[in-house]
N, C-alpha and C positions, 0 to 999 in steps of 0.2 A: 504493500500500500504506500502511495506515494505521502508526502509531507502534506504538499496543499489537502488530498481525498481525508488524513488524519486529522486535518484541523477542521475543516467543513464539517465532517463525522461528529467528531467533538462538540463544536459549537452549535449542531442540532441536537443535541443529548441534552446538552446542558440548559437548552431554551426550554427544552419539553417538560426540563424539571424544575426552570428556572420559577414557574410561580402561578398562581390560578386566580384568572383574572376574567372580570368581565372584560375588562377593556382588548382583548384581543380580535381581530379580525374575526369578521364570519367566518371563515373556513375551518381559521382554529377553532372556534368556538363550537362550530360541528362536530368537528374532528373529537376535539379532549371532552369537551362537558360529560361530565355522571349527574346522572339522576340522581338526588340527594334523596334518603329515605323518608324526607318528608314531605317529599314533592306532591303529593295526592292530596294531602289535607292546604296544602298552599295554594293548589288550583281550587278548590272547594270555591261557589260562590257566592258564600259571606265572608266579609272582614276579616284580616289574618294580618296578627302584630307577629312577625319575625324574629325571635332576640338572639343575640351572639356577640362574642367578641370580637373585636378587630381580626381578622384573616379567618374568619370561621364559617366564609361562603356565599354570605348574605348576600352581597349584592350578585354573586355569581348566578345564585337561585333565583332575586328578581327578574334579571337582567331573560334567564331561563323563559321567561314568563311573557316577555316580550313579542309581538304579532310576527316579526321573522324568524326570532329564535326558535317558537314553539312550531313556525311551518316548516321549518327546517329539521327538528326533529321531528315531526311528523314523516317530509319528504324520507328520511334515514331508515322510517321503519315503512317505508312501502306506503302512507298514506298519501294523502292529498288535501286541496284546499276547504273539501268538502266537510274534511274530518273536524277542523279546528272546532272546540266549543267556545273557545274565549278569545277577546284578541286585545292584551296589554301593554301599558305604554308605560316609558322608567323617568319617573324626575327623582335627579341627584341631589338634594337639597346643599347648594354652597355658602359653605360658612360665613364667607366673606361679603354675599352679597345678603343673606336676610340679618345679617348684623345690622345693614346699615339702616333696617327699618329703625329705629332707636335713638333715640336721643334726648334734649330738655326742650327743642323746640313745640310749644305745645298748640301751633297751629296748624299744627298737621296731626290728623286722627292717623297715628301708624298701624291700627289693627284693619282699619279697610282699606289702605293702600299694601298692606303683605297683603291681605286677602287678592287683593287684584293683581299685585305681584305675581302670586301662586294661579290664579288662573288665567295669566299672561303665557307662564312655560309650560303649564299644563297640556291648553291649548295648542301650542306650538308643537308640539307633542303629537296631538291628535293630528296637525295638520298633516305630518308626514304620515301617519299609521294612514287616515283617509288616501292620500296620493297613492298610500301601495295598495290600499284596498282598490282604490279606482284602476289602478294596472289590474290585478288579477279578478278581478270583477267586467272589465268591459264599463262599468257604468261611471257615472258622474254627479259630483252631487248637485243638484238644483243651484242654479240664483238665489234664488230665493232664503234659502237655505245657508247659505254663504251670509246671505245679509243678515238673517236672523241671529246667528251666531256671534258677527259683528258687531250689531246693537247690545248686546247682553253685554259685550266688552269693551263698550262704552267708543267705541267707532262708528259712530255716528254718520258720518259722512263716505263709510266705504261705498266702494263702487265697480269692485272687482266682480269678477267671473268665472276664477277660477280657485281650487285649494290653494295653489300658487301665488296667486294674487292675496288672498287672506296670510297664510303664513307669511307674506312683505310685509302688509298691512299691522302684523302682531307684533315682529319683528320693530316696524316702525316706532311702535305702541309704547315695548318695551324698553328704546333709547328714552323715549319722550320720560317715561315714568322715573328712570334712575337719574336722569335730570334734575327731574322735581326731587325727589328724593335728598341727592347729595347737596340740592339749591334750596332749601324749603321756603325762603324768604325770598325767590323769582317768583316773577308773577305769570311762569306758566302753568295754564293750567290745562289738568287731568282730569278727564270724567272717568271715574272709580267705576269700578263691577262688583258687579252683587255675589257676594259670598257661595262660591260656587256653584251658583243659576248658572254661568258660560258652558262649564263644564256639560251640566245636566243636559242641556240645551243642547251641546255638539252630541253628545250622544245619542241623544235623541232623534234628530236629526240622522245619525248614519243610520240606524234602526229605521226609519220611515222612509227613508231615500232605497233601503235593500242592500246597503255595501256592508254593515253590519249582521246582516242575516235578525237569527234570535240568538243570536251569541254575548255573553256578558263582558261586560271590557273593566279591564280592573287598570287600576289606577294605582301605580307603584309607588312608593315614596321611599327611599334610602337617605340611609344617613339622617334620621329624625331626629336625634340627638344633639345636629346642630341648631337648631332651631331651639329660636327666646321662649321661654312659660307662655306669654303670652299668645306666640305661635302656633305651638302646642296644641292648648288652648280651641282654636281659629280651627285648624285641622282637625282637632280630637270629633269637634263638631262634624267635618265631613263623614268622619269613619261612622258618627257612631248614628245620623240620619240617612247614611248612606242606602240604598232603594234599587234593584235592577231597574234598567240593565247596568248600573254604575258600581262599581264594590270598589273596596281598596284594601292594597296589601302594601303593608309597611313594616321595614326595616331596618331596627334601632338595636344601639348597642345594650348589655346587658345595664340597667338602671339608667339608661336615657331617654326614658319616657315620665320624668321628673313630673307633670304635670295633668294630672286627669280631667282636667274640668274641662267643662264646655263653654261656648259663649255666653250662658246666662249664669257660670258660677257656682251653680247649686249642680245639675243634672252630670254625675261624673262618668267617664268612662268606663265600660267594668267587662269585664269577663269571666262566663261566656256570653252573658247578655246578650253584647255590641258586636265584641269578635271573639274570633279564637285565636288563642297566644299559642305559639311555635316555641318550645326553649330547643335550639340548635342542640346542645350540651345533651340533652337527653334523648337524641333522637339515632344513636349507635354510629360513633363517631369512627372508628376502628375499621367497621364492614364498609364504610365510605372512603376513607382514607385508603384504603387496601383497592377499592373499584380504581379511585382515581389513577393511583401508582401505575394499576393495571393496563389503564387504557395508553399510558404514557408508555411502558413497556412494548407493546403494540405498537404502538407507532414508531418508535426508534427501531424495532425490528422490523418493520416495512420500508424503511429509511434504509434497511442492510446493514445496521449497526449489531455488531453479533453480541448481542447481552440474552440471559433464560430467559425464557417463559415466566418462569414465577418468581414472584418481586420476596420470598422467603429465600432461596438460592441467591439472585442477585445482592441483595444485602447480607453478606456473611455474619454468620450467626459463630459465637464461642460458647463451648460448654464449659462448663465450672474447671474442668482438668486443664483444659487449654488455656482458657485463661490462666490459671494459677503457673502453669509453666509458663507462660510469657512474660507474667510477671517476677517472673525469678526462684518458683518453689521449689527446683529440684537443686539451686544454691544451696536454700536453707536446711531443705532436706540433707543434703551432704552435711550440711554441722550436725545435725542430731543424729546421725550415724555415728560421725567420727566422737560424740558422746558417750555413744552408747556402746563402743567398739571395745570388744572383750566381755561385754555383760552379753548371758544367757538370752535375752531378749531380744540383742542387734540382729538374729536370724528371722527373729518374725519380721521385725519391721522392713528387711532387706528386701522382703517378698511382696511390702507394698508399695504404690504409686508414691511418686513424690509430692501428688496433690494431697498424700491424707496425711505423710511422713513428717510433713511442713509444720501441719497443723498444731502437732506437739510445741514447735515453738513458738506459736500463737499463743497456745493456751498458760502455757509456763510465764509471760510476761505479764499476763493478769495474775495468775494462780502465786506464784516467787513460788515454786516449786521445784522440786530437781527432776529434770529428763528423766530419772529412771525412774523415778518413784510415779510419774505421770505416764511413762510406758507399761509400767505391771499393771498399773490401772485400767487402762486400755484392754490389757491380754483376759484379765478375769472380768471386765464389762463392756465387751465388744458395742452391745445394741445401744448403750450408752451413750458411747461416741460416738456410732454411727449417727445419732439423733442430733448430738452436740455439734457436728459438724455437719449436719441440715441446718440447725438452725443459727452458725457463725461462721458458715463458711463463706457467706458473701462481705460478711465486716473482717474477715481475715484477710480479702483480697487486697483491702487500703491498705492494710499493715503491713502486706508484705515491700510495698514499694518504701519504706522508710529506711533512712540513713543512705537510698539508694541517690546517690548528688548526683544533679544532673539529666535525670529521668525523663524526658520526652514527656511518657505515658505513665502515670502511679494508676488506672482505674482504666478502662476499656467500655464503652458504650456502643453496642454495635446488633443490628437485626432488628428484626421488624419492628416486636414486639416493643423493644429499650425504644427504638425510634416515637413508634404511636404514643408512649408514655410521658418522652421526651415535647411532643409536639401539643398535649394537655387541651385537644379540642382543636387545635389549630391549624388548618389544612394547608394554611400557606404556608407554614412553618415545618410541617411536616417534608413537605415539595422541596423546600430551604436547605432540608437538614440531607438530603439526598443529594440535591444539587451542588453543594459544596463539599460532600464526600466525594464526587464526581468528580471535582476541578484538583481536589488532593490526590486522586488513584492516579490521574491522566496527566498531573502537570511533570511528572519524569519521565513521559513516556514519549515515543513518536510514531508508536504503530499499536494497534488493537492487539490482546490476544485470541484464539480461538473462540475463546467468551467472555467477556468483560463481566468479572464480579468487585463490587466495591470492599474492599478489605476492611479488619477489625477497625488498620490503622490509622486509615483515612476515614472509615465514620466515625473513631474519637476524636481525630483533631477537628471534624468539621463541627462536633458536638461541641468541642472549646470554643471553638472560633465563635 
């Protein structure tokens, strides 16, 4: 294999493990996405609050949910456009920009200008999901319709004729409003929208025009957490009078949904009520993490990258013995020989491994016992120490790297299981913790072997790293 084919090779390995993202192209998105195990109660079409922590899917799963994403897995498994039940659209809520609703200037009502904010992008949203419904539909939606949508968004004077035309028109809408916003004391002004009427309104509208079929459209919200109380708040209110064909699926980190109330303060959010809450964390984090790996596996082998089939082989796994030899046991084992050398016992222990041989001088540095008197012990209570070293044989393995100056490695983390452990719900971290065992196996290398497995020693330094 040539240099340039070994770093090419390389640098698609490394992408595929490099992280799981919505933000990746259609193709890839086809290609890697898994079905998270709770993907069946998140299409569901009542309300569904999402919770998880940073890199734990969330937006991957909304993003899932999306009117191309979901025809595209459709397309994958043999269906078609007929199949789709639902067709959803993703607002990212950005920090940056519903901060600036905020401030001491109190001539500006900032809870109807976020509201019309939110149904400035929301819209804009819908505007492209409509365009694609109009491609794979044939149809178009009314004038008339257009205008309606319009007026609810306080566009008054549109005059367009096409979805086209509207999304400039929003577009337009939305310089005008950050305007007023970041100017609050110019005297331009802004005809505000009614608290999710646009919304209601466009949806309605694609249902009566036929580009929406009787299909439900949900209404995705990520990153809910950046959003003010008062926010919160504004939305909590959509989720929780929310009505087909409109529903909404939001996704916030775990305790960032700080505020339950509704617009009139008293009527709070609740669950199951309103919606149904998702905890990521308890939905078999492990059988997910293991599919995803999977799929990534797969496609580095269609790439002709020679790595196993199964992501337990490719992750090399150490048993208790091997490790304990790597960490230096059959050293220590040679002292308590050459202890015990000339006493009647040094034949038994000679017959065993130097992972159990070791252990005597493990246990002698707790115990301040003598080697031999902790070997006779051993010979007349075998099942003893067999138990003692089930249950200290893992805290032996720190101990054995001591006094060792210099040690790279004192402890070894390496295989699936250490991995999923290591990665505490986190699937991009999990992806992370692969990906940079990868960049340690492969950075002394110039040529593949027969099958690329990632060594003990390169998943513990990437566990360091």
């Amino acid at each position: 294999m040539s240099e340039h084919n070994f770093q090419l090779l390389s640098s698609t390995l490394q992408q595929l493990f490099g992280d799981n993202r919505a933000e990746w192209p259609p193709s890839s998105f086809r290609q890697l996405f898994v079905t998270p195990t709770y993907l069946s109660k998140l299409e569901a079409r009542r309300p569904c609050i999402l919770v998880g922590g940073r890199g734990t899917g969330k937006t991957t799963a909304l993003q899932s949910l999306r009117y191309d994403a979901s025809y595209d897995r459709l397309q994958s498994n043999g269906q078609d456009f007929g199949d789709l039940v639902y067709l959803g659209f993703l607002v990212r809520i950005n920090k940056n920009r519903v901060r600036s609703f905020h401030g001491r200037d109190e001539s500006l009502d900032w809870g109807k200008y976020f509201a019309h904010y939110f149904n400035l992008i929301a819209c804009a949203e819908l505007v492209s999901m409509a365009a694609w419904l109009e491609e794979k539909t044939g149809l178009r939606m009314p004038v008339a319709s257009l205008k309606l949508i319009a007026q609810d968004l306080g566009m008054v004077d549109f005059s367009g004729d096409s979805t086209l035309s509207l999304g400039g028109a929003i577009k337009n809408a939305l310089s005008l409003l950050q305007l007023k916003v970041n100017n609050p004391k110019s005297r331009q002004e802004v005809v505000l929208s009614m608290a999710e009427a646009p919304l209601r309104t466009f949806v309605e509208e694609l249902v009566a025009c036929e580009l929406a079929g009787e299909r439900t459209i949900f209404c995705c919200i990520d990153e809910y957490e950046n959003l003010l109380d008062y926010q919160q708040a504004i939305l909590n209110t959509y989720v929780k009078h929310a009505s087909p064909p409109l529903s909404y699926k939001v996704g916030v980190r775990k305790n960032g949904l700080r505020n339950r109330q509704t617009l009139d303060g008293q009527d709070l959010l609740r669950t199951p009520d309103d919606y149904y809450e998702i905890e990521i964390a308890e939905e078999g984090f492990d059988h997910f993490a293991q599919q995803v790996a999977a799929v990534r596996i797969r496609a580095a082998r269609d790439a002709g990258i020679p790595i196993p089939k199964n992501l337990n082989v490719f992750l090399e796994e150490l048993s208790f013995a091997e490790e304990a030899q790597l960490l230096g046991a059959e050293r220590i084992a040679k002292k308590v020989l050459e202890e015990l050398a000339g006493e009647p016992v040094c034949a038994y222990f000679e017959r065993k491994p130097s992972h159990e041989v070791y252990f005597l001088k493990y246990w002698q540095a707790s115990e301040k016992t003598s080697i031999l008197d902790l070997a006779l012990h051993w010979i007349a209570n075998e099942q003893e120490w067999k138990t003692r070293l089930g249950n200290y044989g893992y805290a032996s393995l720190f101990w054995l790297s001591r006094g060792n100056k210099g040690a790279r490695i004192r402890k070894y983390y390496c295989g699936t299981r250490v991995f999923l452990a290591l990665a505490g719900g986190n699937i991009r971290y999990f992806l992370e913790l692969i990906e940079a065992s990868l960049r340690h196996e492969l950075s002394d290398r110039t040529d593949f072997p027969n099958e690329l497995t990632l060594s003990p020693k390169s998943q513990t330094l990437a566990a360091k790293e």
